[in-house]
C-alpha positions as CSV (number, residue, x, y, z in Angstrom):
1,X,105.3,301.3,56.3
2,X,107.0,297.6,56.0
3,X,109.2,298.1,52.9
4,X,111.7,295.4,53.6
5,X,110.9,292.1,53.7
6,X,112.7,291.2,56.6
7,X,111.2,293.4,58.9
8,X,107.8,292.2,57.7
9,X,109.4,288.4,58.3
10,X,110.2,289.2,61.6
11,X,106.5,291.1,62.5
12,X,105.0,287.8,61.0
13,X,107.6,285.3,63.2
14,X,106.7,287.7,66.1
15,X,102.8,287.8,65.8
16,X,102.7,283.9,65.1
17,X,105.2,283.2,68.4
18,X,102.5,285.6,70.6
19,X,99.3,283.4,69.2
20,X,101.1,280.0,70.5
21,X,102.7,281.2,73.3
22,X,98.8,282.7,73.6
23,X,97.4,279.0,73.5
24,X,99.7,277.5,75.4
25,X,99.2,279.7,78.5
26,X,95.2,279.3,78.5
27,X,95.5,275.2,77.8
28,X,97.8,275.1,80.6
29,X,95.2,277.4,82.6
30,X,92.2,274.9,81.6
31,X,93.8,271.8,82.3
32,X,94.8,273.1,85.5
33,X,91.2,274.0,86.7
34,X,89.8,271.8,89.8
35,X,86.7,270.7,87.9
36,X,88.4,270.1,84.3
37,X,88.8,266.0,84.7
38,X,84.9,265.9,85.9
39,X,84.1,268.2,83.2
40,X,85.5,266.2,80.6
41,X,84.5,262.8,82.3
42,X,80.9,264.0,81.8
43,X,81.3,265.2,78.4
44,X,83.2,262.0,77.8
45,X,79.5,260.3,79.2
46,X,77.1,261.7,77.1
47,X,78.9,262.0,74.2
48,X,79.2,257.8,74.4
49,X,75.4,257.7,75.3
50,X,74.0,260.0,72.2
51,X,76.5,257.8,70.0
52,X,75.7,254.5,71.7
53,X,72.0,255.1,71.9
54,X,71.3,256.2,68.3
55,X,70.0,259.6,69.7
56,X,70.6,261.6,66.9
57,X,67.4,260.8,65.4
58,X,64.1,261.3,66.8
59,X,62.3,258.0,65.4
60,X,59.0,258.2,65.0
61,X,55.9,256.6,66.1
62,X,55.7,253.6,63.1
63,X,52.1,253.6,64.2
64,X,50.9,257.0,62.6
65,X,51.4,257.2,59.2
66,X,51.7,261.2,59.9
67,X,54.4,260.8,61.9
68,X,56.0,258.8,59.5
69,X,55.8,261.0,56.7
70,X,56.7,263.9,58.4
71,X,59.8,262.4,59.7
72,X,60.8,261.3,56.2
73,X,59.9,264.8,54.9
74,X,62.0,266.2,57.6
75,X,64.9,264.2,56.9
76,X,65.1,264.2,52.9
77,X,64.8,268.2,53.4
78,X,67.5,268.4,56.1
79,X,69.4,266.1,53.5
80,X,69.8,268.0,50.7
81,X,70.6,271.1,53.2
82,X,73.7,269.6,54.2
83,X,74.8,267.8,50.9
84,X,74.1,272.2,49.3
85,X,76.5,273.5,52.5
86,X,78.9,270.2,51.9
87,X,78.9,268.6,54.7
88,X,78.6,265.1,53.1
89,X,78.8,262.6,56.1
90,X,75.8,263.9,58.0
91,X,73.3,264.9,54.8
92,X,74.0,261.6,53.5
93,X,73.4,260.0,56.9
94,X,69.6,261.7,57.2
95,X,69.0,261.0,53.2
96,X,69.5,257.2,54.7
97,X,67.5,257.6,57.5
98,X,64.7,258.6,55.0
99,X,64.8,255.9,52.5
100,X,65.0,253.6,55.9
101,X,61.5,254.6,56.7
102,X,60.5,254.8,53.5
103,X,57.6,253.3,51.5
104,X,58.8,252.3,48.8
105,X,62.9,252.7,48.9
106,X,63.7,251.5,45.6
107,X,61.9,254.4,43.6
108,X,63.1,256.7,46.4
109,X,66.8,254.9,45.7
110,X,66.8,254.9,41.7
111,X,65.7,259.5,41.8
112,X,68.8,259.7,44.5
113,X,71.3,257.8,42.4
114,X,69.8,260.0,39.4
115,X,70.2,263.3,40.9
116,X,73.5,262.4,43.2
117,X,76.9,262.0,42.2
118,X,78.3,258.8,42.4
119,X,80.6,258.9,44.9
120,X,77.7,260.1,47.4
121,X,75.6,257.6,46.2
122,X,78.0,255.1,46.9
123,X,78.6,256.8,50.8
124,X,74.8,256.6,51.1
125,X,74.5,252.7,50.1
126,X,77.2,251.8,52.9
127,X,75.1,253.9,55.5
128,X,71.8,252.5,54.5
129,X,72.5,249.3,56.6
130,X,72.9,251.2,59.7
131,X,69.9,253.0,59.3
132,X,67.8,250.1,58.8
133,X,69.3,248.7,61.9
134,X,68.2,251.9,63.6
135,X,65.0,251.7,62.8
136,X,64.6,247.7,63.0
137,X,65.8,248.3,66.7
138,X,63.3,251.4,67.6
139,X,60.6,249.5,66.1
140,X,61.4,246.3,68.3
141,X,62.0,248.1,70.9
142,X,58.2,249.5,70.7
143,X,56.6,246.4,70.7
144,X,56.2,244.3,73.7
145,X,58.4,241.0,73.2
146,X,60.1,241.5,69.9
147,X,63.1,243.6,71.7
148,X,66.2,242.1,73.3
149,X,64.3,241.6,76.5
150,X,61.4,239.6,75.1
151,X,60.1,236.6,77.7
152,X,61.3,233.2,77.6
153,X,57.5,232.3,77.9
154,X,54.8,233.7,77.0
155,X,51.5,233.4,80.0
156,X,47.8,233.5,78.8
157,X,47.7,237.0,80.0
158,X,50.6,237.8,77.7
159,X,48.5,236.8,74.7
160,X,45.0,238.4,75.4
């Protein structure tokens, strides 16, 4: 049907002009909507409070051991789901989370720089930090008086 490339040139020019002038009108026809500023204010809102808050990550309970393992469990297999499908950044980012709450983090540590390549290895070490923060902070914040709002003082009742 197309034998000359020109007229194939021009269907392509055509067809690619059509998608962005395509774009264009229905961006112009979002942005314009009455509720598109609150929309994307509130958006805005909780994406800052799921990034702020560590949300991400359901810690849990350091008090039951069954919790614990679960979560860790949960995490190394979600892990090495998302490191197979290639998205590094987040499996790397639950592999830390797990060898945050781990028992013992340096066996855990030498099988994963076995069985990882080195540059994911290295990715994993720099986020290791931040998960121990997340957990040091969810554990703190479980306990009464080792969180940012502990007491100046502590009454007799406090100690009982």
């Amino acid at each position: 049907m197309f034998s000359d490339s020109k007229t194939v040139g021009i269907t392509v020019g055509l067809g690619a002009a059509a998608f962005l002038g395509y774009c264009i009108y229905f961006d112009h026809k979002r942005r314009s909507a009455p509720d598109f500023k609150d929309k994307l204010k509130a958006k805005r809102r909780k994406a800052a409070q799921e990034g702020g808050g560590g949300n991400k990550f359901n810690l849990p309970n350091f008090s039951d051991q069954e919790a614990i393992q679960k979560f860790f469990l949960h995490e190394v297999q979600l892990g090495e789901e998302l490191l197979a499908t290639g998205d590094i950044e987040n499996g790397v980012e639950h592999l830390s989370m797990a060898v945050a709450v781990c028992g013992q983090p340096h066996s855990l540590l030498g099988v994963l720089q076995q069985t990882l390549p080195s540059p994911v290895y290295a990715l994993l070490l720099q986020n290791l930090d931040k998960a121990q923060k997340r957990v040091r902070d969810h554990t703190a914040s479980s306990f009464k008086g080792l969180g940012k709002n502990k007491p100046e003082r502590m009454d007799a009742e406090d100690v009982e």
